[in-house]
VORO-118354 format. One line per 3 residues: number of its first residue (from 0); their letters; for each residue z, y, x of N, C-alpha, C. Coordinates in steps of 0.02 Angstrom, whole numbers. Example, Ala and Ser with C-alpha at 12.3 -4.5 7.8 and 13.67 -1.06 7.14 Angstrom:
# residues 2
0) AS) 390 -284 660 390 -225 615 390 -165 660 ~ 354 -112 642 357 -53 684 394 2 645
# end
This chain:
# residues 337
0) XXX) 2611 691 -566 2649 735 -521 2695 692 -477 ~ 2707 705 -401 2745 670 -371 2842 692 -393 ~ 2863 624 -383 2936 648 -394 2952 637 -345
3) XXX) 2990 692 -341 3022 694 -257 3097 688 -260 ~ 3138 654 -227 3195 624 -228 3245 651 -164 ~ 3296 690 -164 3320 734 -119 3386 689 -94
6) XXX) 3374 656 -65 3442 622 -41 3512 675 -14 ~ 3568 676 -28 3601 710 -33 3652 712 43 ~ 3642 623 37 3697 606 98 3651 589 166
9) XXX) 3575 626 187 3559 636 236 3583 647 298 ~ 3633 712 268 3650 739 316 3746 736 340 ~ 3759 726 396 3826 679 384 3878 753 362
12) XXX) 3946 742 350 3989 791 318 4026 826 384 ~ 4010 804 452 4029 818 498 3993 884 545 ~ 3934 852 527 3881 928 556 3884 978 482
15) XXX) 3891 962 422 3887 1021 376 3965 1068 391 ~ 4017 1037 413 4062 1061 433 4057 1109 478 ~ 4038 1094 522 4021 1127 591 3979 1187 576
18) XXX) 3908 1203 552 3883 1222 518 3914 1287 489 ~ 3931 1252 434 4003 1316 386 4048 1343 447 ~ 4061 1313 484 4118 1330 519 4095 1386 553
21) XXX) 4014 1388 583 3992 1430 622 3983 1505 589 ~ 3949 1479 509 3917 1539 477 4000 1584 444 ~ 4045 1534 396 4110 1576 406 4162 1608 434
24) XXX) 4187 1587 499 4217 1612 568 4159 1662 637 ~ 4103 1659 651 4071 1676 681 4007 1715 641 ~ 4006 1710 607 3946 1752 553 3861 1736 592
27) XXX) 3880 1665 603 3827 1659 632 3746 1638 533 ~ 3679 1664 562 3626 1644 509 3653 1581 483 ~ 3650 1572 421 3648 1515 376 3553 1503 389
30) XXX) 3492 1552 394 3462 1500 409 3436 1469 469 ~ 3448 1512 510 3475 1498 601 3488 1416 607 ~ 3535 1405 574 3582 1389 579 3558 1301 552
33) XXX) 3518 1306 466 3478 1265 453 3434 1241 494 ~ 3399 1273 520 3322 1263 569 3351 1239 620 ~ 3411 1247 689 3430 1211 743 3467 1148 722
36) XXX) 3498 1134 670 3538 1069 661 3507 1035 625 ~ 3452 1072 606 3398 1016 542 3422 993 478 ~ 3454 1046 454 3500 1054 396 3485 1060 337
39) XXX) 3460 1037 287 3426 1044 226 3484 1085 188 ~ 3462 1163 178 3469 1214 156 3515 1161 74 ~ 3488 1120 38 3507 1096 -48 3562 1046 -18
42) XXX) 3545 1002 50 3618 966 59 3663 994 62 ~ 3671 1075 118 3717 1114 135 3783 1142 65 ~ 3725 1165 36 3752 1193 -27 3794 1133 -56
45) XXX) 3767 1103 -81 3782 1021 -134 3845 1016 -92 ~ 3851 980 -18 3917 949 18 3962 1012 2 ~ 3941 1072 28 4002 1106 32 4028 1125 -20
48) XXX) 3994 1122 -75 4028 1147 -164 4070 1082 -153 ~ 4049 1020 -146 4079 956 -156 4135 947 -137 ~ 4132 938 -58 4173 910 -18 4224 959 5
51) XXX) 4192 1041 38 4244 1072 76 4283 1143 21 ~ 4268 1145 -30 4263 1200 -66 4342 1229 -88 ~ 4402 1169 -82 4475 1181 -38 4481 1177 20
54) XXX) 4435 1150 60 4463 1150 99 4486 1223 153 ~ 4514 1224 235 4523 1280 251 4450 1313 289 ~ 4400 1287 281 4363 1306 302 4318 1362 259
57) XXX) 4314 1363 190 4278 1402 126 4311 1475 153 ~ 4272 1479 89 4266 1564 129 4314 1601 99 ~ 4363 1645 125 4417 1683 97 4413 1723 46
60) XXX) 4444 1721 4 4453 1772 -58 4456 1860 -10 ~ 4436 1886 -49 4410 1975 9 4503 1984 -5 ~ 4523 1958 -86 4602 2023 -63 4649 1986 13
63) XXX) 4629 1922 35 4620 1891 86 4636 1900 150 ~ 4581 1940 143 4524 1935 197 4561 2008 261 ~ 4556 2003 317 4572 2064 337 4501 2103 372
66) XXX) 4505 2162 360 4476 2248 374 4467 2225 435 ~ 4391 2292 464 4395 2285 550 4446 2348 551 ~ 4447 2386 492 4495 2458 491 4459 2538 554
69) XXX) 4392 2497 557 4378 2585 588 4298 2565 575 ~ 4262 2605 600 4187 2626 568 4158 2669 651 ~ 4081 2661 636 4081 2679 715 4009 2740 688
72) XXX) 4016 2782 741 3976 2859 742 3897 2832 765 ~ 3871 2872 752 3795 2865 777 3805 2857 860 ~ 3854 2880 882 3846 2884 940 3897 2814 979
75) XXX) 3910 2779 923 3941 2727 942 4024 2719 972 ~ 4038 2781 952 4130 2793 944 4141 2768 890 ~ 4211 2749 894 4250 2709 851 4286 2764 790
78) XXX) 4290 2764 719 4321 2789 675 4356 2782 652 ~ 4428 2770 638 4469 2723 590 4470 2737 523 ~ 4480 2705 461 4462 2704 411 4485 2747 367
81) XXX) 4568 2768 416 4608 2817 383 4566 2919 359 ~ 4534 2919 438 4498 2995 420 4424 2964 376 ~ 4408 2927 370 4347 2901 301 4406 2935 247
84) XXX) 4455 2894 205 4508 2888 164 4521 2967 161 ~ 4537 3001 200 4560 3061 194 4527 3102 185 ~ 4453 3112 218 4418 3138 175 4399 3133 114
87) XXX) 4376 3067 103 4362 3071 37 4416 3067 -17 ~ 4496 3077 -4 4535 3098 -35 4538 3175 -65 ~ 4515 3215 2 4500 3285 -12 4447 3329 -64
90) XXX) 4392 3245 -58 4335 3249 -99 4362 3242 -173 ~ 4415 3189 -190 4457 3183 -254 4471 3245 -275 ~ 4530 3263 -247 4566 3324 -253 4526 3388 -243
93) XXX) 4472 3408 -237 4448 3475 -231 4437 3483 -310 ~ 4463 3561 -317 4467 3576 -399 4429 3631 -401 ~ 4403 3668 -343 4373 3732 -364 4296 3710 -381
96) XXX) 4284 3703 -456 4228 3708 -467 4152 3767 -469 ~ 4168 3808 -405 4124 3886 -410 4115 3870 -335 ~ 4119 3809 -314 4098 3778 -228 4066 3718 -237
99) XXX) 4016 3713 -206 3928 3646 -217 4000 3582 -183 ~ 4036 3579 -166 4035 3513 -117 4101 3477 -209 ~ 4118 3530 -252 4142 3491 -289 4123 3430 -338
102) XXX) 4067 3439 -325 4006 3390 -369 4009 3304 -310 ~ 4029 3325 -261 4008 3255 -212 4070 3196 -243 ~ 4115 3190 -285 4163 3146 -321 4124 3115 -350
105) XXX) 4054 3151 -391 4019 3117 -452 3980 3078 -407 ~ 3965 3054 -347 3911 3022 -309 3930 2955 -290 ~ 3889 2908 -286 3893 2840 -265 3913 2814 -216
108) XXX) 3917 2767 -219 3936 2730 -150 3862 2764 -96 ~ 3838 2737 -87 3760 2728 -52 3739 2792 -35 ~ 3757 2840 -92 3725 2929 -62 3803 2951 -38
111) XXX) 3853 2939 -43 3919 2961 -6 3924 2924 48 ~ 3873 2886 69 3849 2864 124 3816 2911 179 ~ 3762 2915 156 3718 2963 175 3762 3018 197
114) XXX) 3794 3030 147 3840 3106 171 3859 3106 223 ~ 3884 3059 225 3950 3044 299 3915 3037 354 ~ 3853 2984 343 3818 3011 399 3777 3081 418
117) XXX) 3756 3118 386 3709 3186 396 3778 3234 424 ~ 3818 3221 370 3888 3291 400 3929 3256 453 ~ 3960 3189 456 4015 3185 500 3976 3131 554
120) XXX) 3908 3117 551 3883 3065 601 3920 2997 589 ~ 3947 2990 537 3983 2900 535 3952 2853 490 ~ 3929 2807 528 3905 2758 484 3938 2724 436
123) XXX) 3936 2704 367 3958 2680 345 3925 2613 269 ~ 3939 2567 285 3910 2513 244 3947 2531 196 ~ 3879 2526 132 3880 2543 36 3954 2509 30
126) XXX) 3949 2442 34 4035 2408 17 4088 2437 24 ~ 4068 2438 92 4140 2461 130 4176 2527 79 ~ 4112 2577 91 4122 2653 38 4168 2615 -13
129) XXX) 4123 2578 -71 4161 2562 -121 4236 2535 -139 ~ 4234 2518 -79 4312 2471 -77 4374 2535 -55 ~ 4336 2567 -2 4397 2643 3 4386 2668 -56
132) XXX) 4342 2694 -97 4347 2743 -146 4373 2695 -201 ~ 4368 2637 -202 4428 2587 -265 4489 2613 -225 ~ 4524 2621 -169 4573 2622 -137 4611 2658 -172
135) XXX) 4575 2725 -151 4582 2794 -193 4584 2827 -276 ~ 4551 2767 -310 4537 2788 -379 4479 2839 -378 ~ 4413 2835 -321 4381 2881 -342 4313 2844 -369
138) XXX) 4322 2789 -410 4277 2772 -453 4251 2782 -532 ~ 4200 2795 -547 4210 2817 -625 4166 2762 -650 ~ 4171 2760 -707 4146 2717 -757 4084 2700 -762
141) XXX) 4041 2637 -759 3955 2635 -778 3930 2617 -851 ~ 3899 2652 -856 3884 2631 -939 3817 2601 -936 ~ 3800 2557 -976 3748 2511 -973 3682 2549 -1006
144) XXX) 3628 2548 -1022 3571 2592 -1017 3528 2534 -1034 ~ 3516 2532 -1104 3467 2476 -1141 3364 2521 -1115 ~ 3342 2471 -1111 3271 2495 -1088 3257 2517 -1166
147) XXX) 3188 2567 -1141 3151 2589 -1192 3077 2549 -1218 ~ 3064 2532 -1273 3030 2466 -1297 2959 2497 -1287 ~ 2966 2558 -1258 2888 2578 -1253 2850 2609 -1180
150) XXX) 2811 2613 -1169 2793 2634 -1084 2767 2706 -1101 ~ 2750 2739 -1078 2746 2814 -1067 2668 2819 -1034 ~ 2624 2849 -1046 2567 2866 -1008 2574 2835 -950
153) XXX) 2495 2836 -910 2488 2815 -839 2519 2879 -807 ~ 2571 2841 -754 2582 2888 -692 2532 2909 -665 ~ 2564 2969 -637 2523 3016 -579 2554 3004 -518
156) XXX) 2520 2970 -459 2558 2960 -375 2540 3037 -347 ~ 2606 3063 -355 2596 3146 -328 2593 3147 -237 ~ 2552 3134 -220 2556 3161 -147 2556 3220 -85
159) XXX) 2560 3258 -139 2587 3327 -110 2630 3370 -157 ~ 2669 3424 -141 2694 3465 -200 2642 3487 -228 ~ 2660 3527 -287 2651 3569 -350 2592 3535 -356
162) XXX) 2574 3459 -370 2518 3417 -404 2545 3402 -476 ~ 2606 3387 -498 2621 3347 -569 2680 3370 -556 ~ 2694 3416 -619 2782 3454 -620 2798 3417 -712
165) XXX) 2841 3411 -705 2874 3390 -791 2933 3443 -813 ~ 2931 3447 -872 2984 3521 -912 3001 3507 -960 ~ 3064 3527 -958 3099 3492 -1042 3157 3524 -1037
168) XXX) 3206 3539 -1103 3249 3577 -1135 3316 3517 -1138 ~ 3376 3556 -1116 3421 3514 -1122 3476 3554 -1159 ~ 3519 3541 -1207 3556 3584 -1248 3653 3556 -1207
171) XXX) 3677 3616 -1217 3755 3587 -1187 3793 3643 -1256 ~ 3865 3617 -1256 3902 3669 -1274 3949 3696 -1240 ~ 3954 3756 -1274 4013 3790 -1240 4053 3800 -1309
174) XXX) 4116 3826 -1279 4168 3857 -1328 4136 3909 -1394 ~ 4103 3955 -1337 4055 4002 -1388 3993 3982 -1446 ~ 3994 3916 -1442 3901 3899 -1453 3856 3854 -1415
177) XXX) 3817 3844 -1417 3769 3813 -1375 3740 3856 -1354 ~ 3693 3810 -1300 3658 3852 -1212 3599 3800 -1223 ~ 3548 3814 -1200 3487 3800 -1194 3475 3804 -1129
180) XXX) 3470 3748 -1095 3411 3754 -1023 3351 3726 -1008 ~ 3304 3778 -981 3232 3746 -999 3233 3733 -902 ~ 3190 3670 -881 3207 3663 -817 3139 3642 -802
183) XXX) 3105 3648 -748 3042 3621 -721 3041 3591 -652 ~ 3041 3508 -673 3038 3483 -590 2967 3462 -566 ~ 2974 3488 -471 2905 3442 -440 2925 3377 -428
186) XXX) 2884 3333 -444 2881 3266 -457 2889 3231 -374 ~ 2860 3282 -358 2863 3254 -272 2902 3268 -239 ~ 2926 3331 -232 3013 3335 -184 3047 3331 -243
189) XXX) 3070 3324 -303 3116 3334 -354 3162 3415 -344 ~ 3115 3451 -321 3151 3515 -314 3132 3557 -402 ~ 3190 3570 -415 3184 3623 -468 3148 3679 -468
192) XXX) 3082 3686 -482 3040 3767 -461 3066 3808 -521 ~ 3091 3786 -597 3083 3842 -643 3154 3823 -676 ~ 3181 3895 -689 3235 3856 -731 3272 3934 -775
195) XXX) 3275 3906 -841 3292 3976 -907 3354 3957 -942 ~ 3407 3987 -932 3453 3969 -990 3469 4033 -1017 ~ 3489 4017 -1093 3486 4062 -1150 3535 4027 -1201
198) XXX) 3548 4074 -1243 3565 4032 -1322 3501 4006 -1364 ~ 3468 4033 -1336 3399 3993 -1353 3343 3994 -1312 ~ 3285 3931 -1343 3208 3953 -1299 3159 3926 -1349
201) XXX) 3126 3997 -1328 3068 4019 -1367 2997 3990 -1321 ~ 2965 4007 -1367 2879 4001 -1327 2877 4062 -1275 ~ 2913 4112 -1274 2888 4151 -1251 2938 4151 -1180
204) XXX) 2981 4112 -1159 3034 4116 -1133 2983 4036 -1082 ~ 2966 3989 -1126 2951 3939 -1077 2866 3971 -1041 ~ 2853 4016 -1066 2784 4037 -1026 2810 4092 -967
207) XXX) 2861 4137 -964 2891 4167 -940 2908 4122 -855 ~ 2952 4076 -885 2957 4020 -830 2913 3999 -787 ~ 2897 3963 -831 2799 3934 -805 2807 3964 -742
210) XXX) 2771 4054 -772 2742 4103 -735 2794 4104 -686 ~ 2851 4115 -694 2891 4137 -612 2894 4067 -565 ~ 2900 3992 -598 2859 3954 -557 2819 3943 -521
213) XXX) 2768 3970 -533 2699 3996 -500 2705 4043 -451 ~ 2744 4068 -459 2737 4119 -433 2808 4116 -363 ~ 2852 4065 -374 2882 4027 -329 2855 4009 -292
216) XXX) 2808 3978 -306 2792 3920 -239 2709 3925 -231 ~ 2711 3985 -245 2655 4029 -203 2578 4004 -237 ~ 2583 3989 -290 2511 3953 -314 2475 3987 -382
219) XXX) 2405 3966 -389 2371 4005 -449 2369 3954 -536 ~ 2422 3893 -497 2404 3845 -560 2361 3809 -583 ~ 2305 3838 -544 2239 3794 -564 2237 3704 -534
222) XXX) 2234 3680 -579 2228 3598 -569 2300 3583 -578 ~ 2357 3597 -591 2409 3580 -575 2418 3532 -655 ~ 2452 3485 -648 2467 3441 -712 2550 3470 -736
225) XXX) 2553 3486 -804 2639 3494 -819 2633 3425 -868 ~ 2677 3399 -865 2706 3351 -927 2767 3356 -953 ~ 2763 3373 -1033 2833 3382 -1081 2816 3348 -1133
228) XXX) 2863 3343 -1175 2889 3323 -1264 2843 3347 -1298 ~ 2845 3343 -1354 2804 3360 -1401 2838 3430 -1428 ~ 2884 3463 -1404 2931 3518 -1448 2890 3561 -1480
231) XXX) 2903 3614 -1510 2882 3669 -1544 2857 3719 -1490 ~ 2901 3711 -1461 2884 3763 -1391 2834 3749 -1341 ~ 2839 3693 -1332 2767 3667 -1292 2707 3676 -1326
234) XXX) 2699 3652 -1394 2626 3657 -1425 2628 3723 -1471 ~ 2660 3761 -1450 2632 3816 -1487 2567 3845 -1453 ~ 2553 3890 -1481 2490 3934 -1478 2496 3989 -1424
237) XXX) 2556 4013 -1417 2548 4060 -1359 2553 4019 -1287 ~ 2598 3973 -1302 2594 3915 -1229 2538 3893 -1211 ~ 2505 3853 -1264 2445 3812 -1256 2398 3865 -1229
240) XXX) 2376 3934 -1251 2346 4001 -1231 2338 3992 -1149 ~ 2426 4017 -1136 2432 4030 -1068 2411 3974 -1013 ~ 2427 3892 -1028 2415 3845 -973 2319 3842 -956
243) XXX) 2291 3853 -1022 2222 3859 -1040 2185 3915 -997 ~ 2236 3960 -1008 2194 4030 -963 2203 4024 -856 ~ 2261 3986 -869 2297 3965 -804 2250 3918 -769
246) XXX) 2240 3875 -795 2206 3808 -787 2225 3775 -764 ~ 2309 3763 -817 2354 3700 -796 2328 3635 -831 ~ 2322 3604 -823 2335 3534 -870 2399 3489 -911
249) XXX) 2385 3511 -981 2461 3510 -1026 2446 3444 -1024 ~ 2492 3395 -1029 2517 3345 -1040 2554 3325 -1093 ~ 2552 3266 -1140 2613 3264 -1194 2638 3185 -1175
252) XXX) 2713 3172 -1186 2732 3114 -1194 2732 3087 -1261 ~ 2717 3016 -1279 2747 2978 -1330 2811 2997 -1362 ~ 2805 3019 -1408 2861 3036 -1472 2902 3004 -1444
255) XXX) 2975 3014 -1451 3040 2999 -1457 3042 2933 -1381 ~ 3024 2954 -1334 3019 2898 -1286 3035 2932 -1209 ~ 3108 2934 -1174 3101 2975 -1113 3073 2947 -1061
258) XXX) 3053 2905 -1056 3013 2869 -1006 2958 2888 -989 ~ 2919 2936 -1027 2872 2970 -1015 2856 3031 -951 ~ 2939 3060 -968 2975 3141 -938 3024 3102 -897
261) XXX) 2988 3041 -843 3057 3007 -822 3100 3038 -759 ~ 3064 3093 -715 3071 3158 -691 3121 3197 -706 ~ 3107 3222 -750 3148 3297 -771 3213 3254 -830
264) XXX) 3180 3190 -852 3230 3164 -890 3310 3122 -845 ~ 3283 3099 -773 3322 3102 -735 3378 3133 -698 ~ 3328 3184 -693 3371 3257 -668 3434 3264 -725
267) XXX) 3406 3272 -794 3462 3290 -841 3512 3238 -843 ~ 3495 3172 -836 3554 3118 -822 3599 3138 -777 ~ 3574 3156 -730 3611 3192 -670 3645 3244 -699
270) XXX) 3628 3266 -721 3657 3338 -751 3722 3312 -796 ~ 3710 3276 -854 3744 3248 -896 3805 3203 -853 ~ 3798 3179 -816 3837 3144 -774 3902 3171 -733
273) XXX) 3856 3213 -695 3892 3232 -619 3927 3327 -647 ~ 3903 3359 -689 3913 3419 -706 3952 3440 -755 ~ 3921 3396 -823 3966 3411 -874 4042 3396 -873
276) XXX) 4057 3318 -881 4123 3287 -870 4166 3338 -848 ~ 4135 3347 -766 4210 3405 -719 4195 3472 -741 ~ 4173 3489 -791 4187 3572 -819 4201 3568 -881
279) XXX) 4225 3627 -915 4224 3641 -972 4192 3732 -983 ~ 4171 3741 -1045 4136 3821 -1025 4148 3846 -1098 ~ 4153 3914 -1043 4207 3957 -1117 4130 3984 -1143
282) XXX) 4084 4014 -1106 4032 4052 -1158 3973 4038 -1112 ~ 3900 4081 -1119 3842 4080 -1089 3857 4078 -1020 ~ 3892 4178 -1016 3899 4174 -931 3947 4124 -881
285) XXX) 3986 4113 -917 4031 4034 -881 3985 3995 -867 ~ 3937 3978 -905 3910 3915 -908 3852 3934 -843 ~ 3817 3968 -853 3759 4012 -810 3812 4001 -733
288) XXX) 3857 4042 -706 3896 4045 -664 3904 3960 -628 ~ 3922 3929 -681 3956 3842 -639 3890 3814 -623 ~ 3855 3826 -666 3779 3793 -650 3741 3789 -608
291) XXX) 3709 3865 -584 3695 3895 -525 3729 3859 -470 ~ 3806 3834 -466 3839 3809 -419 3808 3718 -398 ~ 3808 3682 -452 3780 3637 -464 3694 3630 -457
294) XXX) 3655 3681 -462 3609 3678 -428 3604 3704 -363 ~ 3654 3705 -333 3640 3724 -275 3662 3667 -222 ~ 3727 3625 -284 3721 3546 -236 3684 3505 -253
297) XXX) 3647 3495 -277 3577 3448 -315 3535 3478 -270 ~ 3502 3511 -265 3460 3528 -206 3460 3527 -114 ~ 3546 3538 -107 3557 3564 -66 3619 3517 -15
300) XXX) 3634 3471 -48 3708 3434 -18 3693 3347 -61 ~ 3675 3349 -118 3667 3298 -146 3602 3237 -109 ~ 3632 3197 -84 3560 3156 -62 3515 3115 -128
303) XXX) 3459 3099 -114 3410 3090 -172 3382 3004 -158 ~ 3385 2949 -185 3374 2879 -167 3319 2886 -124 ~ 3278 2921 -196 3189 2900 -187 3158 2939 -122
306) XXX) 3199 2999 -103 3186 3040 -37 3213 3011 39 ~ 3226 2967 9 3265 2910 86 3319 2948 89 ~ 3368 2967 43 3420 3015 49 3439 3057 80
309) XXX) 3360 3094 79 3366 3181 97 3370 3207 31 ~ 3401 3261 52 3392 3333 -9 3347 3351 -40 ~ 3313 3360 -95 3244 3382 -116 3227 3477 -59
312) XXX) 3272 3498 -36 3252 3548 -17 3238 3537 69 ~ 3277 3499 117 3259 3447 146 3200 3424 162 ~ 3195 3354 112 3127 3347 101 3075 3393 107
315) XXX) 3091 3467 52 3016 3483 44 3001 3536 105 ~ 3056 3558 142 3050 3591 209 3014 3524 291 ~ 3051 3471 266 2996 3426 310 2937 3407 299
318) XXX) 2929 3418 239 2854 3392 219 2800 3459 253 ~ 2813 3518 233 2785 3582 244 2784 3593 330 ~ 2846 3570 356 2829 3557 445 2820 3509 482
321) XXX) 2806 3447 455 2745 3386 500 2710 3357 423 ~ 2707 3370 388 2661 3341 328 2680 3268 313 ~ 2749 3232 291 2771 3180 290 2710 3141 243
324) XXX) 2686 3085 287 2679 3053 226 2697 3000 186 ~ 2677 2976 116 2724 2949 68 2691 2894 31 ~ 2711 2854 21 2679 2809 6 2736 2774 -67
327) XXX) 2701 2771 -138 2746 2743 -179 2750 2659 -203 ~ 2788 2635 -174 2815 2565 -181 2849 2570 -230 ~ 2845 2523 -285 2921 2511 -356 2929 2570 -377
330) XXX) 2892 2616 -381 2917 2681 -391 2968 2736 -353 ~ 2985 2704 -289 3021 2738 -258 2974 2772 -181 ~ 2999 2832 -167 2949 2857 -114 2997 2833 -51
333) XXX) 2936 2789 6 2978 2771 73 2922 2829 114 ~ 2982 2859 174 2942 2906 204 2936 2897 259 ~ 2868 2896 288 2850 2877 378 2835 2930 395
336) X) 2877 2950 432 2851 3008 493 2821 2989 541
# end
């Protein structure tokens, strides 16, 4: 094998200066910048850790650093950072939880992005977001999320709705007891078609669903794929009956593995996340009441990554009036109109 020998002091400390000087004061390409001065990308690095890395040329610490302090509109007006700040101060402070826009606190940098642009037309870079909402204290906590040691059946690439829907049971409490919600998402807009809460669910309660599913979004079921858990309720006998007579295609995931239901198991992260925390619920109908509210900003106000951060309702109204199509990269859907 050849050994190759990288001379370090090629390049003199005078042009790497210059160089830095351009890419830190002027934000000019670092590799621009390589390619016209003939700059070996490993000298650059090496001298400047070396030689300039006190000096005043390195790059400023951000608490440092000063703000451009305004943000500019689609239409290329200027914003100052203060009405960003103030809104999303308002977004802090809103307490009425029985209104969809109280859920937008639980949202990220990147989709409280999105927001700002769809409602107020202002652009705004993921960072930037983050650094006002540190301003504010409107950051919450990330908890780390160990992978699952096992893979889940072959995906289905859904390219139209009601091709591959997933359903599964999520339990909450209230003051009174526990609540049961049985929920059914399309895999392709992530719109909720079916959804049952109870103090309990039966077989006869998730076929019930099913059926008003179907009967949502205007279809006979035939060919349609569902994928769930292994529960009691899924493989019973009157379920298994009904998808059979339907001519759905039941699906089961791998025992004890959500990666399977990574769909509907998402959604409930969401749920678990953005819903529970800011409520508390005295009984069924409390709980039924705040919920309804929360699905109505998950569908309806909440932007979605994998939808290019449209709405699943959004989405599935553009898809139905020019036929978007979709193409799945990494698992995420990019959409060309």
């Amino acid at each position: 094998m050849e050994n190759r020998h990288v001379d370090f002091k090629s390049t003199p400390i005078l042009d790497i200066q210059y160089v830095n000087r351009l890419y830190r004061e002027y934000g000019v390409s670092l590799s621009y910048l390589f390619e016209e001065f003939n700059v070996n990308p490993r000298t650059y690095y090496y001298k400047t850790r070396l030689f300039l890395e006190t000096s005043s040329l390195s790059k400023k610490k951000h608490s440092n650093s000063k703000t451009r302090g305004f943000c500019y509109t689609v239409n290329g007006d200027k914003v100052p950072d203060e009405f960003v700040i103030a809104e999303l101060i308002k977004i802090k402070e809103h307490l009425n939880m029985y209104v969809s826009r109280h859920y937008l606190k639980t949202l990220g940098s990147t989709k409280l992005c999105a927001y700002f642009k769809k409602n107020y037309g202002i652009i705004i870079n993921h960072k930037k977001m983050r650094r006002l909402k540190h301003e504010i204290g409107l950051v919450g906590k990330y908890t780390n999320h160990s992978p699952h040691p096992r893979r889940g059946p072959q995906k289905h690439v859904a390219t139209a709705p009601n091709q591959f829907w997933e359903m599964d049971i999520k339990y909450f409490k209230t003051k009174d007891g526990y609540v049961q919600v049985f929920s059914i998402i399309d895999t392709f807009d992530r719109q909720i078609v079916g959804s049952y809460i109870g103090p309990s669910c039966k077989s006869k309660d998730i076929v019930k669903t099913i059926f008003e599913a179907l009967r949502y979004r205007g279809i006979s079921g035939k060919g349609l794929i569902i994928r769930s858990d292994n529960g009691t309720q899924f493989t019973s006998l009157l379920t298994e009956n009904f998808m059979r007579n339907v001519g759905i295609i039941h699906e089961f995931g791998y025992p004890h593995n959500p990666d399977c239901q990574a769909f509907i198991e998402s959604f409930h992260s969401s749920v678990q996340r953005e819903f529970v925390p800011l409520n508390t619920f005295t009984n069924i109908s409390d709980f039924t009441m705040k919920y309804k509210v929360y699905l109505d900003f998950y569908l309806n106000i909440r932007p979605h990554g994998s939808l290019n951060y449209l709405t699943p309702n959004e989405f599935h109204v553009l898809y139905k009036k020019n036929k978007i199509e979709i193409k799945e990269i990494k698992e995420k859907l990019i959409i060309f109109e």
